[in-house]
N, C-alpha and C positions, 0 to 999 in steps of 0.2 A: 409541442414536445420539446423538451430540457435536453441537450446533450450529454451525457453523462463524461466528464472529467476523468474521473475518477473512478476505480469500485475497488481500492482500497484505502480510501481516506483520504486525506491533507500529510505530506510529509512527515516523518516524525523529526525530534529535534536532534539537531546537533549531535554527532556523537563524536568529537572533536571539534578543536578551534578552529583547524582550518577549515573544515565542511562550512562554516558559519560566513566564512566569504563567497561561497556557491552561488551562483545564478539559477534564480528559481526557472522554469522554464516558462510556466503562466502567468509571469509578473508581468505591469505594465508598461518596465521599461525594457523587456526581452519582447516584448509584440511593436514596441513602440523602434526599437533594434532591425527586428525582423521587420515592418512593412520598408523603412528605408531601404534594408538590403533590396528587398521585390522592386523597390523603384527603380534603384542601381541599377540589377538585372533587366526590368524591362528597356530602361537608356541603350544597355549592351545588344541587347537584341533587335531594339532599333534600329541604333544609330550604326551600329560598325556594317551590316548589308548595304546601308546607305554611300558606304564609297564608293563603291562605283559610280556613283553619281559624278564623282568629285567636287563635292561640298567645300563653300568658299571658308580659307580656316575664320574664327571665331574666338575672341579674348573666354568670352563664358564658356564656351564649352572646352578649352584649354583649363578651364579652373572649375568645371563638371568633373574631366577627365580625373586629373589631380586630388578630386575629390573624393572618386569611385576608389580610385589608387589606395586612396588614407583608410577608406573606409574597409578593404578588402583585408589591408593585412594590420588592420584593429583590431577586425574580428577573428584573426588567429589567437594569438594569446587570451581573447574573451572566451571563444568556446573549448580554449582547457579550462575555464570557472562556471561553464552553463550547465547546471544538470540536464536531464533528459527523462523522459515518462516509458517505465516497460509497457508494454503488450496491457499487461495486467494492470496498468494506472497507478503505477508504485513510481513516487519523485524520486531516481536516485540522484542523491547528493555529494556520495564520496569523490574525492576529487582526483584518485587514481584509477576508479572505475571509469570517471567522465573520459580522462586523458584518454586513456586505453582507448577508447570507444570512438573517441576524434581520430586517433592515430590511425585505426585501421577505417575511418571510413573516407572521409574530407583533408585529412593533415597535410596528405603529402601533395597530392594536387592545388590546394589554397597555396601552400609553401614554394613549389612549381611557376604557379601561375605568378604570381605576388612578386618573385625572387627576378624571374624575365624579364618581369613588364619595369621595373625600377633597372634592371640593367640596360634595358632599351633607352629610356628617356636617359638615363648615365651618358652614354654612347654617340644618342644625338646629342643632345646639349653638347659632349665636346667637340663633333665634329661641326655643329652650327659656329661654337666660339672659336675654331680655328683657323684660323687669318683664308691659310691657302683653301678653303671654300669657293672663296667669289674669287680665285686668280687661277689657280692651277687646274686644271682638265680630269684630272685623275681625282683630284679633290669633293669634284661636284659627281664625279661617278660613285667612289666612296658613299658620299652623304645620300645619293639616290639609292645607292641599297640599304643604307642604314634607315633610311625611310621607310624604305618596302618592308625590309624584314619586323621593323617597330610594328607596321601594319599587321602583319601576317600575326607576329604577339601578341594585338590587341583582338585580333579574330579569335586567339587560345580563350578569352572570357567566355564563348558562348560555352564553355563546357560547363560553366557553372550553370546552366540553364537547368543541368542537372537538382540542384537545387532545388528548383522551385518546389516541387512538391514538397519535399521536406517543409518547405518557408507555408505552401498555404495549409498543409497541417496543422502546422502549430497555429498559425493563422485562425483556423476556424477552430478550432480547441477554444478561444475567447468568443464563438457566437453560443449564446443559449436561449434561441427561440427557433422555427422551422419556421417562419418566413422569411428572416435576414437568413439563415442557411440555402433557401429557394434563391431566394435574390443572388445570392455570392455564387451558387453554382449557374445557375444563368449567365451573369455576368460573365466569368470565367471562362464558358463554350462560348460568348459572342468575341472576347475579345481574342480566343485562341484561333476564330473564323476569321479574325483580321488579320492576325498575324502570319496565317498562311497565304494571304494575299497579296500582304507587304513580303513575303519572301518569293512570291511568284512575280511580283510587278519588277526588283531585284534583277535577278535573274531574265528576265525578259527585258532588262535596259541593257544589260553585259552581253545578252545574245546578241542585239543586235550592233551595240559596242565593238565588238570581237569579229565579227563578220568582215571576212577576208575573201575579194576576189565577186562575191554576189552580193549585189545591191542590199543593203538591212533597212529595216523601216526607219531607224532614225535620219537615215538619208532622202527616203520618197517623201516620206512627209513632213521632211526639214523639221525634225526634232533635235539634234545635233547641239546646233548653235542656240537654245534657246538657256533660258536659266533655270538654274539648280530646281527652282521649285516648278517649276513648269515641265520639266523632264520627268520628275517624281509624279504629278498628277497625271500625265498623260498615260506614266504606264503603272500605276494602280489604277487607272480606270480603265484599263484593259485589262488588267488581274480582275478585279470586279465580275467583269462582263462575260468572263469564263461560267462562272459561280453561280449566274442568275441570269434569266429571262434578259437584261438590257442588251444592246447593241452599241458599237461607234465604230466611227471610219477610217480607224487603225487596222488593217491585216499584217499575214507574214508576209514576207517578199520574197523568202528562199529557203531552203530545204529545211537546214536547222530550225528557223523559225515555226516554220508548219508543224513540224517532228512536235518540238516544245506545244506549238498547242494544242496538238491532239491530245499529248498526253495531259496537260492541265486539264482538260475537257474530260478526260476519260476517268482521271482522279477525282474530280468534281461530283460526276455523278456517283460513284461509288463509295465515296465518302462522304460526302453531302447530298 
């Protein structure tokens, strides 16, 4: 079975010049737009739970970052030219309808997010190029909150997670057969099953990160010291082992611990 696009035809033409600069919304360079953006997005959704790790910095992902940055507020000014599809499957093209419609959905939050995240990198950059960094006391405390707070600003990306939907809509508006449609929503629940895992394995390194006063498992089982990717595996494969039949020789040590895993456990079954 064919997805139906449409059921009121192919756009009609032009009814001004400026309509004739519109982004169609089905075209291959607004899908070929939007899976980039979904990649972006999944990077943010990754990567930023990931500090807690404290991952070693990185030239590439400094020019990932910088990348995502460009990309975010591109697509500001793109989607005041991207028409949109009604209910009804009518392309509108005019280009103060679109506005209108960006404004009151996505405008002010992309504008928000976008406007922070370049004042952040502004802010570090000058406090990294200013001499009294590496001399003065108060210097290096400065730069350690402008660190944190940069941090806390690049955490504001996950609202765009908001997003997604919208992206794999339009997204699947380009499958037209129902077994690439099976597949993409297959896909879709395995990799959404992951990513609750990756936010469970997260949070179950910070618990026991955080653990003040009672012993945490990354102390009993000397997880602490070990490296970045070794920390990351050992507690996704205790997120894992909530989820399903396997086992390993990770427990809680103390109360918070235990608390969290009951509740993964009790979520697990009722949601999965």
């Amino acid at each position: 079975l064919k997805l139906m696009r449409f059921t009121s035809g192919e756009a009609g033409p032009a009814t001004s010049g400026w309509e004739r600069f519109t982004i169609m919304p089905t075209s291959r360079g607004r899908m070929c737009w939007d899976l980039l953006g979904l990649f972006f997005l999944a990077v943010d959704f990754i990567w930023i739970p990931m500090q807690v790790f404290d991952p070693p910095g990185s030239k590439s992902f400094q020019v990932l970052e910088m990348a995502i940055l460009t990309y975010w507020t591109v697509d500001i000014p793109t989607s005041f030219c991207t028409g949109y599809t009604t209910r009804m499957g009518v392309i509108v093209r005019s280009l103060g309808k679109v506005a209108v419609r960006y404004i009151r959905s996505w405008f002010f939050l992309d504008l928000l997010l976008v406007s922070t995240e370049w004042l952040a990198i502004l802010l570090v950059d000058e406090a990294a190029a200013d001499g009294s960094v590496n001399t003065d006391t108060a210097g290096i405390l400065r730069f350690g909150k402008l660190v944190r707070a940069a941090r806390i600003i690049r955490s504001l990306r996950l609202l765009r997670m908001m997003k997604v939907r919208q992206l794999l809509f339009a997204l699947q508006e380009h499958i037209d057969s129902e077994w690439m449609s099976i597949i993409f929503t297959t896909a879709i629940n395995m990799l959404g099953l992951l990513a609750v895992n990756h936010y469970v394995a997260c949070f179950w390194y910070w618990l026991g990160r955080t653990s003040q006063g009672d012993e945490s498992w990354l102390d009993y089982y000397f997880v602490r010291d070990r490296s970045f990717s070794e920390r990351y595996v050992v507690s996704l494969h205790w997120s894992l082992t909530q989820f399903t039949p396997a086992s390993m020789q990770v427990l809680p040590r103390n109360v918070r611990e235990n608390t969290f895993a009951v509740f993964t456990i009790v979520g697990g079954l009722l949601g999965f």
